[in-house]
ZADO-1210 file (C-alpha; in nm, 4 decimals, padded with zeros to 6 digits):
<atoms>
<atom x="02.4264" y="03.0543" z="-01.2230" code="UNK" pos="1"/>
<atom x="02.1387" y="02.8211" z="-01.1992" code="UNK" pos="2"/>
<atom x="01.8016" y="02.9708" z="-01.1239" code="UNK" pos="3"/>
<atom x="01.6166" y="02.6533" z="-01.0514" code="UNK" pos="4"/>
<atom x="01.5121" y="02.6299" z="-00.7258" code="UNK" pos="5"/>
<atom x="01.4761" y="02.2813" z="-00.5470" code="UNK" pos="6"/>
<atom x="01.1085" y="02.1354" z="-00.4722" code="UNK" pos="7"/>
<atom x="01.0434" y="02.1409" z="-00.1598" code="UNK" pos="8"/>
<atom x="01.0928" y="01.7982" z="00.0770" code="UNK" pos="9"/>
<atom x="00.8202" y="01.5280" z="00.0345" code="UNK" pos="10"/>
<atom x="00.8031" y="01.4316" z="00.4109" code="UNK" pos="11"/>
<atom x="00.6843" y="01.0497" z="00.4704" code="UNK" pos="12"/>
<atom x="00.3221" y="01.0957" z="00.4864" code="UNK" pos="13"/>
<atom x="00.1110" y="01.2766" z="00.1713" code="UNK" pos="14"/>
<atom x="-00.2584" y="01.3895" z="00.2036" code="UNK" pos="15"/>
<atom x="-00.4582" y="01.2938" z="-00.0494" code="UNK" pos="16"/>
<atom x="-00.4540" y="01.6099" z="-00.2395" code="UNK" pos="17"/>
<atom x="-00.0956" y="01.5955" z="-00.3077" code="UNK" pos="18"/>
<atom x="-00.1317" y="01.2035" z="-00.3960" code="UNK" pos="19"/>
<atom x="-00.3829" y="01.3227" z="-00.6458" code="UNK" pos="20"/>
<atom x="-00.1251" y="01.5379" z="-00.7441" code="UNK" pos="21"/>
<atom x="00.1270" y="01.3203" z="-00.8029" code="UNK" pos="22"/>
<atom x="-00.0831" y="01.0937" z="-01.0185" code="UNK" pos="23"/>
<atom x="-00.2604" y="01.3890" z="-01.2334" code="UNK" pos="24"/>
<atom x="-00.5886" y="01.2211" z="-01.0787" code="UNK" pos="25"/>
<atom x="-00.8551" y="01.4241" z="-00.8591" code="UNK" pos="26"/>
<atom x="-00.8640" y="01.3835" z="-00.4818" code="UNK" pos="27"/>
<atom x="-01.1969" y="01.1513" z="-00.5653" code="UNK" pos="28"/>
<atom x="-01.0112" y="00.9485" z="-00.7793" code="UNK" pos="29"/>
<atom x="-00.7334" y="00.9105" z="-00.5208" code="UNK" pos="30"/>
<atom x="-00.9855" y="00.8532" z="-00.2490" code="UNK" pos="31"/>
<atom x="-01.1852" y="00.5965" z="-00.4525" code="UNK" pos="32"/>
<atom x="-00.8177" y="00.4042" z="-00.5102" code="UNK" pos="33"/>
<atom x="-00.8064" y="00.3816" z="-00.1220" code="UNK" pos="34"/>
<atom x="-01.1368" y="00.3414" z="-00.0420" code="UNK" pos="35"/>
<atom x="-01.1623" y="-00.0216" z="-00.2648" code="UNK" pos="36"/>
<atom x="-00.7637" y="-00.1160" z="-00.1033" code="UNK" pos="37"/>
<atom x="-00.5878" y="-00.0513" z="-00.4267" code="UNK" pos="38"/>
<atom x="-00.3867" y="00.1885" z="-00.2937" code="UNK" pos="39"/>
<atom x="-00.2532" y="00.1460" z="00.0539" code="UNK" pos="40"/>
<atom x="-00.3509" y="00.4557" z="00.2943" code="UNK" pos="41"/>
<atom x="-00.3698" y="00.4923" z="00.6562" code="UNK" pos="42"/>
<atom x="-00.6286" y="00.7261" z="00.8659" code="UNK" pos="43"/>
<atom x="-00.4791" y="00.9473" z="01.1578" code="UNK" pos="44"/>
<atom x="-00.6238" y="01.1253" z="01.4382" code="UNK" pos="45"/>
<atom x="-00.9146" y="01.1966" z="01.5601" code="UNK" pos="46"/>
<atom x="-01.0835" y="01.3379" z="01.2263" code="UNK" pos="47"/>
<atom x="-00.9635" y="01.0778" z="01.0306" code="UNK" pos="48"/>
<atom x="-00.7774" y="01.1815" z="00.7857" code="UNK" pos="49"/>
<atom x="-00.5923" y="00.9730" z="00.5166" code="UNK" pos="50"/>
<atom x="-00.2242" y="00.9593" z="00.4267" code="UNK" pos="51"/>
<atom x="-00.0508" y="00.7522" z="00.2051" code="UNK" pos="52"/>
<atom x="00.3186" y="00.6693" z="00.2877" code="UNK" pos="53"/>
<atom x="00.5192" y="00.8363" z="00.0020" code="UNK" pos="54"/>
<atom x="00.7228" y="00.4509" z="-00.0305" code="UNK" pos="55"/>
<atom x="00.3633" y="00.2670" z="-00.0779" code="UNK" pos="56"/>
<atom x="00.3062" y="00.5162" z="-00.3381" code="UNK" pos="57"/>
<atom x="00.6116" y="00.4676" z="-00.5672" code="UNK" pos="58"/>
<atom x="00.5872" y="00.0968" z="-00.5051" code="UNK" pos="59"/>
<atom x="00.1614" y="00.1582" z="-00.6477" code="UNK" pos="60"/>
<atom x="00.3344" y="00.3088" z="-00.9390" code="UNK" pos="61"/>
<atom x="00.5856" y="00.1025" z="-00.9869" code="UNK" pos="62"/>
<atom x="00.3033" y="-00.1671" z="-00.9995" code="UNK" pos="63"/>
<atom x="00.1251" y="-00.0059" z="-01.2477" code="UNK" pos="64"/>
<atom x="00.4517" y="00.0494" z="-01.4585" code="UNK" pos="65"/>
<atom x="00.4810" y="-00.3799" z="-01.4072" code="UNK" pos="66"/>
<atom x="00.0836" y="-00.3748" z="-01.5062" code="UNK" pos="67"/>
<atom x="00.0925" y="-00.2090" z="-01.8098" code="UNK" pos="68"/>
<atom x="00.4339" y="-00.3985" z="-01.9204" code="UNK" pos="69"/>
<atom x="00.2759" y="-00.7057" z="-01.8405" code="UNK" pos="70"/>
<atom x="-00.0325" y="-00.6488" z="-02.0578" code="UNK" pos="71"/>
<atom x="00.1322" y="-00.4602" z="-02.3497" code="UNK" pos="72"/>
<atom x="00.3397" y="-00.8111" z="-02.3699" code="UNK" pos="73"/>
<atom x="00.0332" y="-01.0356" z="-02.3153" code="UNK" pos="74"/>
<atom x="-00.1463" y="-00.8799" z="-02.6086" code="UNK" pos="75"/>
<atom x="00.1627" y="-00.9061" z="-02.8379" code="UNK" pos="76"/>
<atom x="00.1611" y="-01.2940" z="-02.8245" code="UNK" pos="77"/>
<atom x="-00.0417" y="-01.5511" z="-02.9613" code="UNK" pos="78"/>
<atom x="-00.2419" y="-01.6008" z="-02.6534" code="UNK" pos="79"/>
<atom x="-00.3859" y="-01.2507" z="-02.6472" code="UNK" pos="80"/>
<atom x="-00.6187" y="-01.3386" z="-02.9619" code="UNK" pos="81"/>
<atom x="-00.7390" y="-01.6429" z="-02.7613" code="UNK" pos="82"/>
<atom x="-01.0861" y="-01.4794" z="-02.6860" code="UNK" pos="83"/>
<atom x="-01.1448" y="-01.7272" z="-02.3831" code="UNK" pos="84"/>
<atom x="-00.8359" y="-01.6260" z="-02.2149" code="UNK" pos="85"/>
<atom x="-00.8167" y="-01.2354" z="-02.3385" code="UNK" pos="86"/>
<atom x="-01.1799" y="-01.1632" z="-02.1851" code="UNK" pos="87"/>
<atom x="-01.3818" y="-01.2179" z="-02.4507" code="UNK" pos="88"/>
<atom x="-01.1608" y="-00.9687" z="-02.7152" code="UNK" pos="89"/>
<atom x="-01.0562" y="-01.1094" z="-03.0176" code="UNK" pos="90"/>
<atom x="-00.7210" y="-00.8702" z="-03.0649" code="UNK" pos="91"/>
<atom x="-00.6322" y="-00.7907" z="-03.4163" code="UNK" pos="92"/>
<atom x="-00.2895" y="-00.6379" z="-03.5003" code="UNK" pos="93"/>
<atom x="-00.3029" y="-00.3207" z="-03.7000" code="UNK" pos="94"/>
<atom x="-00.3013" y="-00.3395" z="-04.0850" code="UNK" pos="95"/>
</atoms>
């Protein structure tokens, strides 16, 4: 018998709490992501509040999956140790 009980149904819209949540960040961090436009949110009624569609945040992660790919291959090739086109770093593999 499996004891396991299913989590319960992520509806469309997430507050910001449980975006926080979802990232292991705090609901400032969360709200300081939507605040600068890095991560898509929309404000509702008449107080305001933010959601962020639960679709727009698996495409933000999957964009920072992309991100971190992208640079973890950047700094493996020849041009990462180019300090005028790493930002200034000189990047030295390990010994």
């Amino acid at each position: 018998m499996n004891d396991s009980v299913p989590p319960p149904a992520v509806g469309r819209f997430l507050t910001l709490a449980d975006t926080a949540e979802v990232l292991s960040l705090s609901a400032a961090e969360v709200f300081d992501l939507v605040r600068t436009g890095e991560l898509p949110a929309i404000r509702l009624g008449t107080t305001g509040v933010w959601r962020v569609e639960r679709i727009v945040l698996e495409s933000f992660i999957e964009a920072k999956y992309e991100e971190a790919r992208r640079m973890a291959l950047w700094q493996q090739s020849d041009f990462g140790n180019i300090p005028e086109l790493s930002g200034g770093r000189i990047i030295r593999p390990e010994d």
